[in-house]
C-alpha positions in Angstrom: -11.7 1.8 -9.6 -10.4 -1.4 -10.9 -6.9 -1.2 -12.4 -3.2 -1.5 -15.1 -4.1 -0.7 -11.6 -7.9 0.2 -11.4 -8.3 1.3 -14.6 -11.5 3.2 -15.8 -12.3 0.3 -18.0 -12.0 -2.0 -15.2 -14.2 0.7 -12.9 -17.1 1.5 -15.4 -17.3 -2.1 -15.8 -17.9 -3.4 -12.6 -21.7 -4.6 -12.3 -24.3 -2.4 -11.1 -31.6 -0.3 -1.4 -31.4 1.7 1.1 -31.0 5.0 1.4 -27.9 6.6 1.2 -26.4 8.6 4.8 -26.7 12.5 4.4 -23.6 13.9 3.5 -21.9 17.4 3.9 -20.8 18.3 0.0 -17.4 20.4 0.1 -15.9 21.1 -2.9 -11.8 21.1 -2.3 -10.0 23.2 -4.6 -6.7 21.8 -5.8 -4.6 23.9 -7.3 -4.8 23.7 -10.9 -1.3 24.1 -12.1 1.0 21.8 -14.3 1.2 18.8 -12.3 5.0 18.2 -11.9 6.9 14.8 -12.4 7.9 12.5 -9.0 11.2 11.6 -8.6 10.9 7.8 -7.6 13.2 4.9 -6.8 11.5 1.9 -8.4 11.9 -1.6 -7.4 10.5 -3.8 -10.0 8.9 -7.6 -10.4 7.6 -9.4 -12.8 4.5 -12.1 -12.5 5.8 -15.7 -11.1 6.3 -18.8 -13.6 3.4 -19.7 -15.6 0.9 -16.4 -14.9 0.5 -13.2 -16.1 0.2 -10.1 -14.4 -3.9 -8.7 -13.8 -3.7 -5.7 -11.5 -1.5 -5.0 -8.9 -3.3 -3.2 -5.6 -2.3 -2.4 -2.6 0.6 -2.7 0.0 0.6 -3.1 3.1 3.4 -1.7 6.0 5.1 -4.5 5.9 6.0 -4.0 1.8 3.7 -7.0 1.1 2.0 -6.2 -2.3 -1.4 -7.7 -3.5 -3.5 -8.2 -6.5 -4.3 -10.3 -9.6 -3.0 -12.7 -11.7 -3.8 -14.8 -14.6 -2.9 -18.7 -15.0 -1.9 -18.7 -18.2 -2.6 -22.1 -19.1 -6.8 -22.5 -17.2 -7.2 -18.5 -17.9 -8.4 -18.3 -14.6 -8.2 -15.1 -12.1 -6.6 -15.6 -8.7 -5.3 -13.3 -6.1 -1.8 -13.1 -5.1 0.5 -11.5 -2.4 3.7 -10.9 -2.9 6.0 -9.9 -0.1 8.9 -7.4 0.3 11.3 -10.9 0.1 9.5 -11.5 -3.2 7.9 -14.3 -2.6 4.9 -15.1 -4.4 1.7 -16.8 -3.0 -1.2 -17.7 -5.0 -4.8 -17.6 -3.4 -8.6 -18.4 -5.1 -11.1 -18.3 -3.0 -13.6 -20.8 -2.4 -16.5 -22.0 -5.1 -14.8 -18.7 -6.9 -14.4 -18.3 -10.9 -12.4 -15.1 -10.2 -10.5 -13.7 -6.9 -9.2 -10.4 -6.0 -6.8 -9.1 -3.3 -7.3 -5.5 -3.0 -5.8 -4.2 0.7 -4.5 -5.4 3.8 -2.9 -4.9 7.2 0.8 -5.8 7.9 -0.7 -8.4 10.4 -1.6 -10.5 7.7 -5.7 -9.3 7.4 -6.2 -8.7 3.8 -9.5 -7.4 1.9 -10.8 -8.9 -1.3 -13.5 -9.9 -4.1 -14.4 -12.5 -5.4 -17.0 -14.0 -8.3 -19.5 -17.1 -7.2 -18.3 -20.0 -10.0 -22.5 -20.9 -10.2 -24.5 -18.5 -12.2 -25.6 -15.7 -12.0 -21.9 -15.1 -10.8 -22.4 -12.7 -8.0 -19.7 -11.3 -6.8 -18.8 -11.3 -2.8 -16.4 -9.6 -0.4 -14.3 -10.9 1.8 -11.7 -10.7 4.3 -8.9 -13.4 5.1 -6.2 -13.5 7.4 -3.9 -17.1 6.9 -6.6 -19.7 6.5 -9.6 -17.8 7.7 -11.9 -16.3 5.2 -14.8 -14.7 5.8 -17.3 -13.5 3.3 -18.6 -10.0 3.4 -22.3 -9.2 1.7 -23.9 -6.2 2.0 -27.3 -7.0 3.3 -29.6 -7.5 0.6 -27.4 -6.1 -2.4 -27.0 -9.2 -5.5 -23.1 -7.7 -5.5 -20.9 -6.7 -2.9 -17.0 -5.8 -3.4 -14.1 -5.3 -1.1 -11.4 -3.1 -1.3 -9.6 -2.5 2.0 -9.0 -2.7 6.0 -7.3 -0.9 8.8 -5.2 -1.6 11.2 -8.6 -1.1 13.6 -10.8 -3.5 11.7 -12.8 -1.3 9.8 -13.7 -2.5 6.0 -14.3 -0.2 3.1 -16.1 -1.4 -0.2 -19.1 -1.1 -2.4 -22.0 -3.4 -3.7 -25.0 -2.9 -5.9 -27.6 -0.9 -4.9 -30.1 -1.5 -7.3 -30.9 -1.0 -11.4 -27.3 0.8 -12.3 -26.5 2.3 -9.3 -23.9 1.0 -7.1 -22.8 3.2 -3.8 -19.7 2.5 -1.2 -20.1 1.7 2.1 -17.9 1.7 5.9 -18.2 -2.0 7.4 -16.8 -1.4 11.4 -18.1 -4.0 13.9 -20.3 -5.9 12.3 -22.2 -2.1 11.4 -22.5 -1.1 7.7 -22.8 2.8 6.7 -23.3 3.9 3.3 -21.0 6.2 1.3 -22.6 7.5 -1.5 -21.4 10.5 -3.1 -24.9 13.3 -4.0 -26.1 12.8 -7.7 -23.6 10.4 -8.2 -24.5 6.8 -10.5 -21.6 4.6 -9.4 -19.4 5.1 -5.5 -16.7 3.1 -5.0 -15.0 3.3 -1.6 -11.6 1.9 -2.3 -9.2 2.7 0.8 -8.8 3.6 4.1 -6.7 4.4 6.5 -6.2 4.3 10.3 -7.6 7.4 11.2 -11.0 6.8 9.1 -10.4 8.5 6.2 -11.5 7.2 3.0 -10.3 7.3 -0.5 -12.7 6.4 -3.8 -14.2 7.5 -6.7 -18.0 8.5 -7.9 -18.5 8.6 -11.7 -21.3 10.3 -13.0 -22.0 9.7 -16.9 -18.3 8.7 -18.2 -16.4 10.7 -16.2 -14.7 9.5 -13.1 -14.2 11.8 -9.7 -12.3 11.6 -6.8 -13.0 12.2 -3.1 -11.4 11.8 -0.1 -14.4 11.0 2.8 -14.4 11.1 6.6 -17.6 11.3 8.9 -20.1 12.0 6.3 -18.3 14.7 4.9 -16.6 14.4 1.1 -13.6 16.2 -0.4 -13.0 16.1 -4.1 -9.5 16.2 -5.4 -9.1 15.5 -9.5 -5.9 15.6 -11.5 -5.6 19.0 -13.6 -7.4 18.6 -16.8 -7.7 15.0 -16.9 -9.9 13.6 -19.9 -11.9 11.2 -18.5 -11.4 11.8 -14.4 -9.7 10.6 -11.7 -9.8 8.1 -9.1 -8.1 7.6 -5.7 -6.7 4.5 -4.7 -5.0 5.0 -1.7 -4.6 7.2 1.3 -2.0 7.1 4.2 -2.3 8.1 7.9 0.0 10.9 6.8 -2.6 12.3 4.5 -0.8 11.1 1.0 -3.1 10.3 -1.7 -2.4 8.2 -4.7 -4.6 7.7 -7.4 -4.6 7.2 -11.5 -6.1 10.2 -13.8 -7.3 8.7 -17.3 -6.9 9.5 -21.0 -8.3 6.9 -23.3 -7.6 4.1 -22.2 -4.6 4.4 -20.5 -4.6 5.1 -16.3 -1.5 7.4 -15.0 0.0 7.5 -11.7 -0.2 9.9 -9.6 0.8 10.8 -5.5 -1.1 13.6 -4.4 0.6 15.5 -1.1 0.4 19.3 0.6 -1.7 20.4 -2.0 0.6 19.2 -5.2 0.1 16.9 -7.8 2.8 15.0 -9.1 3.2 12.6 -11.9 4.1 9.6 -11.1 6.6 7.9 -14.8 8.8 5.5 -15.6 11.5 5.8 -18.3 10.0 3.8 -21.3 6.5 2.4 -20.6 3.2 3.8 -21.9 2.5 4.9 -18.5 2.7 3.4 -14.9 -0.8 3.6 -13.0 -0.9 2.8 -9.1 -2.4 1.0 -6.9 -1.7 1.8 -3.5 0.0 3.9 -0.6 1.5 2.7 2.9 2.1 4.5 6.4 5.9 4.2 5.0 5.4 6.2 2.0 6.1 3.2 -0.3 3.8 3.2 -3.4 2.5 -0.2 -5.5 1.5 0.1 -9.1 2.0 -1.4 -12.5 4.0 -0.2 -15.0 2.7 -1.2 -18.3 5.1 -1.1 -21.5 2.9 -2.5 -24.2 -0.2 -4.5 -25.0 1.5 -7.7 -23.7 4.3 -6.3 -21.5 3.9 -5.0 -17.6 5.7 -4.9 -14.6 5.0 -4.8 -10.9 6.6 -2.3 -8.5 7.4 -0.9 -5.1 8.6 2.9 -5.3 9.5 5.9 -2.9 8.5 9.0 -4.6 9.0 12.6 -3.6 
């Protein structure tokens, strides 16, 4: 959940012990009505000089938006932020062939992945706040990835937990706890907010769920009659989801609030998937118009 923003491609993709925690299973029941449309007020950008646009994550209080991009002359991944000024800044991490920035705080901690240059490639998390990076590894697990942090401290992400499974975990104080949805193949714990709530998606076969998770306990909410699943991306303090329901290959927005579903468009692209939520309500995504043509974005939706 890893695309556009976390796309299903992206999140069946990603490479595949300990036991996982017991959970509570509770089955939420969304209301399965036409989702309606969000009315949003967009506020666009485009990839700096020289890259191309990846995936665009998460944003942080402070309107700083993270993800992806792609040098277009080495073909190499780096991260980027991007802040609500619009300035870019380019970041690879270190002995990396590939770096992600996934999440952050608005005092400058940010969350990320990124893939060892020296075979076999594993991949790593990490967290970085200016010039100090840590790693973060899952004890024992060949992959670890991370996705987000709170304003507390506390780290959300997954890593591989053996064969083809790979299950999420909580990282708070130097303490790891497993996330690891019942019956499922693949977790991926992909935000979190201040309060400890968590946003992700399990997959099971190839169809994507997704569940909102606090103390053990796991909600599901999925988009009405999606094809091929859901997938949260990103949960406030206020309770607002965001996430991106799939249909081929394509991921669509949407902001999840009070029970209702709404679509989340923009006036001429093939569809506009998102990739995160703030305590502001702002909302960062990609809009993407054709195979070769995408935008970033900021937008207040209601």
């Amino acid at each position: 959940m890893l695309g556009a923003a976390r796309n299903y491609e992206e999140l069946m993709n990603l490479p595949r012990s300990i036991p996982a925690v017991i959970v509570t299973f509770f089955l939420y029941s969304a209301s399965l009505q036409a989702a309606k449309t969000a009315s949003c007020t967009f506020t666009t950008f485009s990839a700096p000089s020289g890259y191309t646009l990846s995936l665009v994550n998460g944003v942080t209080d402070d309107g700083t938006v993270m993800g992806q991009l792609v040098d277009n002359k080495t073909l190499k991944y780096v991260a980027f932020t991007y802040s609500a000024s619009g300035q870019f800044t380019e970041y690879t991490a270190p002995q990396s062939s590939s770096t992600w920035l996934y999440g952050g705080t608005a005092t400058g901690v940010n969350a990320g992945s990124y893939q060892d240059s020296a075979y076999p490639q594993p991949m790593h998390g990490f967290l970085l706040q200016g010039k100090q990076f840590a790693a973060v590894n899952y004890p024992k697990a060949s992959n670890t990835w991370l996705f987000d942090v709170n304003q507390l401290g506390s780290a959300v992400g997954s890593y591989s937990a053996g064969g083809s499974v790979t299950k999420g975990f909580q990282l708070v104080n130097g303490k790891y706890t497993t996330i690891a949805h019942p019956g499922a193949q693949l977790t991926y714990a992909q935000a979190i907010n201040d309060n400890g709530v968590v946003a992700g998606s399990y997959a099971t076969g190839f169809t994507s769920y997704g569940f909102l998770w606090n103390n053990g306990t796991f909600t599901e909410i999925n988009y009405p009659h999606s094809k091929y699943g859901t997938a949260l991306v990103g949960v406030n303090n206020s309770g607002t989801v965001v996430g991106n329901y799939f249909n081929a290959d394509f991921s669509f927005g949407f902001l999840y609030e009070n029970g209702v579903f709404k679509k989340i468009t923009y006036p001429g692209a093939w569809y506009a998937a998102t990739g995160g939520i703030n305590n502001n309500g702002l909302i960062s995504g990609e809009i993407v118009f054709n195979s070769k043509d995408s935008l970033g974005y900021t937008a207040v939706c209601k």
